[in-house]
C-alpha positions as a printed Julia matrix, in Angstrom:
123×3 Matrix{Float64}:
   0.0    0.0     0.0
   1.59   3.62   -0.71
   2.11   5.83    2.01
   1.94   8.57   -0.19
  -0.69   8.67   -3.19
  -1.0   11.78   -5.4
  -3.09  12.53   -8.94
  -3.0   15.07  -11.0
  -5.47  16.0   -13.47
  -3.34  17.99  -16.84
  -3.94  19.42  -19.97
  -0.59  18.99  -21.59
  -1.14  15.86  -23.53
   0.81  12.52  -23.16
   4.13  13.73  -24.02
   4.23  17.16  -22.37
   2.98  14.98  -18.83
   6.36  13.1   -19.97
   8.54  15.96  -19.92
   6.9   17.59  -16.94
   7.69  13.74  -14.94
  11.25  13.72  -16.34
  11.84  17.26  -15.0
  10.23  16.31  -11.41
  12.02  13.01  -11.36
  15.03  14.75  -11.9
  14.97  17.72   -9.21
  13.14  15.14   -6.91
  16.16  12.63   -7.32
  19.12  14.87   -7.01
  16.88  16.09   -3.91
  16.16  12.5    -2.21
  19.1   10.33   -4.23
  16.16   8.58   -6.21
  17.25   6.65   -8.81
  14.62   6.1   -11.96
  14.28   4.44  -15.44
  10.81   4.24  -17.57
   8.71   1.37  -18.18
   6.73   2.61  -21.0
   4.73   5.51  -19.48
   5.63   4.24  -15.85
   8.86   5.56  -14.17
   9.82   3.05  -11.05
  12.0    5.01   -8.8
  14.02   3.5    -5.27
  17.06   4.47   -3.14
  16.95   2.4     0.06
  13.37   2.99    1.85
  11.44   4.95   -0.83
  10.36   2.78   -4.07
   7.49   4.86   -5.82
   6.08   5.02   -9.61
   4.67   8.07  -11.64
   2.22   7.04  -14.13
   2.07   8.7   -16.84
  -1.17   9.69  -18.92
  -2.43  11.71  -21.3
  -4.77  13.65  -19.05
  -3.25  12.4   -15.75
  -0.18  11.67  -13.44
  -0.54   9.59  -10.53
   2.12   9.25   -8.12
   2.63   6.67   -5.52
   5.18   6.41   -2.8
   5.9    3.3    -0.35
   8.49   4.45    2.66
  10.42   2.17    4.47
  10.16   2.29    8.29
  12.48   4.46    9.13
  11.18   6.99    6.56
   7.72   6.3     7.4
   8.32   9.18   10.38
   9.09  12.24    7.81
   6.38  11.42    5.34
   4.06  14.24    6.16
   7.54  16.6     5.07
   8.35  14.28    1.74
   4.98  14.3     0.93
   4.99  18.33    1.07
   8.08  18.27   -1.16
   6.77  15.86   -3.62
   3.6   17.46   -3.34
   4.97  21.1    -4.13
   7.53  19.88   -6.7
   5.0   17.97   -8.76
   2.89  21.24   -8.49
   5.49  23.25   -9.78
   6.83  21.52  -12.6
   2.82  21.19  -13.93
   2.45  24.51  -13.77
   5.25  25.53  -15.18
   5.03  22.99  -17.89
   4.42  24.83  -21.13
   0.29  24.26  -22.21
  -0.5   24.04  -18.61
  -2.6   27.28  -18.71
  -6.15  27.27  -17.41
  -6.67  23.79  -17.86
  -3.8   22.77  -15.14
  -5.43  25.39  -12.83
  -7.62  23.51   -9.91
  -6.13  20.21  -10.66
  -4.14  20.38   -7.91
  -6.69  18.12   -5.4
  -5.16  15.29   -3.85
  -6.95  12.05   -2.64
  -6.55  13.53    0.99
  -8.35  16.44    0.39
 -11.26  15.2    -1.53
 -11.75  12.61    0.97
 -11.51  15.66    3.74
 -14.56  17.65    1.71
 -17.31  15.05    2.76
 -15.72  13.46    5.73
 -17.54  15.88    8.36
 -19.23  14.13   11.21
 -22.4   15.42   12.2
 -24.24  15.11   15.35
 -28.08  14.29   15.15
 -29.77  15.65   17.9
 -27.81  18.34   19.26
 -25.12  17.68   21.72
């Protein structure tokens, strides 16, 4: 099961999401020592307690991240980084424009919108 799981909706087509992941993968892995190769439109990516893979698609990227144990205690920071990097290479991927804008929702925080608990009753 990931620890970390991120999507991305895009507008910049199949081979612009390929040059936005190659430009992530490579700040990301001078950042966290990843090491990556592509598997069609799949890049698998490990260093010692992190294995992950960015799908690539021609509307959207989905990210997933497994941590090792020791790792497992930072992930709320790696997930930030990954989370901000990814952001930042879509948007400044060239096409990206209005359709990128908004696509930024993770899993997290559409699960947050209709997770409120509600009392019946009053108190």
């Amino acid at each position: 099961m990931a620890d970390i799981d991120l999507r991305r909706v895009h507008g910049l087509g199949l081979a612009g999401a390929r040059k936005a992941a190659d430009a992530m993968a490579e700040k990301l892995g001078r950042k966290f020592d990843l090491k990556g190769t592509w598997d069609g439109d799949v890049l698998r990516f490990e260093r010692p307690g992190v294995t992950g893979t960015l799908t690539v698609g021609p509307k959207e990227l989905h990210l997933s991240v497994a941590l090792g144990f020791l790792l497992k205690a930072m992930k709320g920071s790696i997930e930030q980084a990954v989370r901000q990097e990814l952001d930042s290479v879509l948007a400044a991927a060239p096409g990206s424009g209005e359709k990128n804008r908004g696509a930024g929702k993770t899993k997290a925080k559409q699960q947050k919108k209709g997770s409120g608990s509600r009392k019946k009753g009053g108190s």
